[in-house]
VOGU-3710 file (C-alpha; in Angstrom, 3 decimals, decimal comma):
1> xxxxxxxxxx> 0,000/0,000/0,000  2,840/2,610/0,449  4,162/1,989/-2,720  0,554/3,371/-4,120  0,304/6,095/-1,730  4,136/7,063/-2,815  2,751/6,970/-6,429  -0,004/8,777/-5,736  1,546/11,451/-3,507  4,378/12,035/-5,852
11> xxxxxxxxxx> 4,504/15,127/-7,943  6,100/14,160/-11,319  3,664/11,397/-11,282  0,704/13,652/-10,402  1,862/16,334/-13,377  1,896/12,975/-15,872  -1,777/11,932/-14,561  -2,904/15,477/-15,138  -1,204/15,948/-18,566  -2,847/12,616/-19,473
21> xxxxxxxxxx> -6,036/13,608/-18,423  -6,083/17,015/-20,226  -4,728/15,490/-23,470  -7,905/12,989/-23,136  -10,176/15,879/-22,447  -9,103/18,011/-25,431  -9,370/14,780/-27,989  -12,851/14,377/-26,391  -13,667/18,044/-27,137  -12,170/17,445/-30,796
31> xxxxxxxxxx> -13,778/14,656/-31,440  -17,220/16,067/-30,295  -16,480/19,381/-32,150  -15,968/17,592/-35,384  -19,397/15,509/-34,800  -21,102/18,808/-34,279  -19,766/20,211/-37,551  -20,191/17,161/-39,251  -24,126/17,056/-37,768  -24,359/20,958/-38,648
41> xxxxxxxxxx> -23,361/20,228/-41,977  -25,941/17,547/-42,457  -28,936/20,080/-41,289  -27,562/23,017/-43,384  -27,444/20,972/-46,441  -31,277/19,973/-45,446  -32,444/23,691/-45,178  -30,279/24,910/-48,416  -32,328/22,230/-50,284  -35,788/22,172/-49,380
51> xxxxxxxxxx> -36,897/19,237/-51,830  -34,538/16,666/-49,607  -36,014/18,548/-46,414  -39,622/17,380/-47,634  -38,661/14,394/-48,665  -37,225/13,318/-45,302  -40,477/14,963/-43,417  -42,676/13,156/-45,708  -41,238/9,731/-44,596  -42,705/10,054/-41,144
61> xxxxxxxxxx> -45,905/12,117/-42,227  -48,745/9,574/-41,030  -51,570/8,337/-43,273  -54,802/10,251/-42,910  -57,189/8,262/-40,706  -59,259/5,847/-42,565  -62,303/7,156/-40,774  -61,698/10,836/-41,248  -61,298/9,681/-45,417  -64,487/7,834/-44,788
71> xxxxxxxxxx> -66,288/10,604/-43,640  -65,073/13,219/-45,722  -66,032/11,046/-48,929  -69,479/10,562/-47,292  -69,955/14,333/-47,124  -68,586/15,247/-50,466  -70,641/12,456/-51,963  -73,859/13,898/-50,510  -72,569/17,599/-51,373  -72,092/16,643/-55,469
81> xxxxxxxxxx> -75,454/14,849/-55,020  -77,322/17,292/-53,922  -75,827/19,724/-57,031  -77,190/16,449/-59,499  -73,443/16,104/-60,049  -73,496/12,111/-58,737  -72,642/10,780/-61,996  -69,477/12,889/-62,873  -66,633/11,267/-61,402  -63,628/14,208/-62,351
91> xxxxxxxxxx> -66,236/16,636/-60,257  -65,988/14,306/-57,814  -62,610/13,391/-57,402  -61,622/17,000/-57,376  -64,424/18,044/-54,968  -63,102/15,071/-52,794  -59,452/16,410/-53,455  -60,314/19,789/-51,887  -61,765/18,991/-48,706  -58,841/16,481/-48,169
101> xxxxxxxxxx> -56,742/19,109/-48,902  -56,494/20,995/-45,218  -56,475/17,439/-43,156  -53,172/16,665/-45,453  -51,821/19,929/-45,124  -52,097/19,896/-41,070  -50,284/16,095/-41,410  -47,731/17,278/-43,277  -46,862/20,155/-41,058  -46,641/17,984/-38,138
111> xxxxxxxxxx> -44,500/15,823/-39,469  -42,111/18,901/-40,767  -42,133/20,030/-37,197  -41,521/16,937/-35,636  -38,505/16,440/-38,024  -37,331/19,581/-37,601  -37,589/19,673/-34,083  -35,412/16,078/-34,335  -32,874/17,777/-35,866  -33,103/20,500/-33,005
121> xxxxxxxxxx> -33,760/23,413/-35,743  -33,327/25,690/-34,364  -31,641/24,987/-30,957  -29,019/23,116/-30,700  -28,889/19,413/-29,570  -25,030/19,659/-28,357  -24,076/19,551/-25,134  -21,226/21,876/-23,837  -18,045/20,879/-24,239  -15,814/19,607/-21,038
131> xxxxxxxxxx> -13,923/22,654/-19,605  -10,724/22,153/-19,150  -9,396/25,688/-17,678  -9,337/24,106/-13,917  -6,960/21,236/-15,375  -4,575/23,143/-17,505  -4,581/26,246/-14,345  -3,399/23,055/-11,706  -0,770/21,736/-14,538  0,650/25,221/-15,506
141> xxxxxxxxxx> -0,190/27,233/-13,045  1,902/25,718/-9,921  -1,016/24,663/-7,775  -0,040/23,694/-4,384  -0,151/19,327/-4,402  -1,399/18,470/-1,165  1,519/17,266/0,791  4,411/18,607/-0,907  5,767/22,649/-1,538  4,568/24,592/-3,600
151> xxxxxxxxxx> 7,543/26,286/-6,075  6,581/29,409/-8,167  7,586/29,511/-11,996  10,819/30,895/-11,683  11,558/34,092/-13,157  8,015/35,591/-11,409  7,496/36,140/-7,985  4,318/37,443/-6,709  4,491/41,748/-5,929  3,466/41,665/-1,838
161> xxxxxxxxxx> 4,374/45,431/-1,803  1,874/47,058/-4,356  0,486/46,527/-7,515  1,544/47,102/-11,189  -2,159/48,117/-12,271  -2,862/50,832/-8,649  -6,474/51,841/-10,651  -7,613/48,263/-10,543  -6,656/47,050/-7,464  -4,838/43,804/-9,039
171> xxxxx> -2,022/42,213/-7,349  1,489/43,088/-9,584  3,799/40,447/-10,964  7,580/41,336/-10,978  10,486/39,841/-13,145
//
């Protein structure tokens, strides 16, 4: 067990774990960054070319209820009827077309705003990247490893008698 805890408590070796760590991190934030372009490209080629956008909605556009057909026939069969049209079929088919019309138009918009809201037009569907600014600070920036001292970068030694920048109140740096 001491040989871990020597491991574990020894600088060099915690410096290597971190470096590790933040070169994992930033492939992680590459790789996601290149899905999210590659994703981004997809939906911008979708909205610069609206044929393949309806295309794709119209593949999960639902049928029109068999009923609803039913009963809209029914109606339109007794409207053409009543004009002594019965007989014509065209006049028919094209009175029938028009009162489908709106219950097909309502179907397909709800299945272009469920695709589009699939693709997360127009919020994003990304989460945030991993920050890595607390990582790179402790590998860089000489934060104090519990149980050893703490050595600043040489060459910079932190200003205890005033400040470089007096209007802001910000501790100086001298060299």
């Amino acid at each position: 067990m001491d040989g871990l805890q020597g491991l574990f408590s020894n600088p060099a070796f915690l410096n290597f774990a971190k470096l590790g760590l933040a070169g994992a991190g930033t492939g992680g934030n590459i790789l996601q960054q290149v899905k999210e372009n590659d994703y981004r490209n997809y939906v911008m080629n979708l909205l610069n070319n609206p044929s393949l956008l309806g295309a794709d909605a119209a593949k999960i556009a639902a049928p029109l209820n068999a009923n609803l057909v039913q009963s809209v026939d029914n109606s339109v069969q007794g409207n053409v009827a009543s004009r002594g049209l019965a007989q014509s079929p065209g006049i028919f088919a094209a009175s029938e077309s028009q009162a489908l019309a709106p219950y097909e138009q309502a179907n397909q918009n709800t299945a272009l705003q469920a695709f589009m809201q699939a693709l997360g037009v127009p919020a994003g569907t990304f989460g945030s990247q991993t920050n890595l600014a607390p990582l790179f600070s402790s590998l860089f920036g000489g934060t104090k490893v519990p149980g050893t001292a703490q050595t600043p970068t040489p060459g910079l030694t932190p200003d205890q008698g005033g400040s470089d920048f007096p209007g802001l109140g910000l501790p100086g740096i001298t060299g």
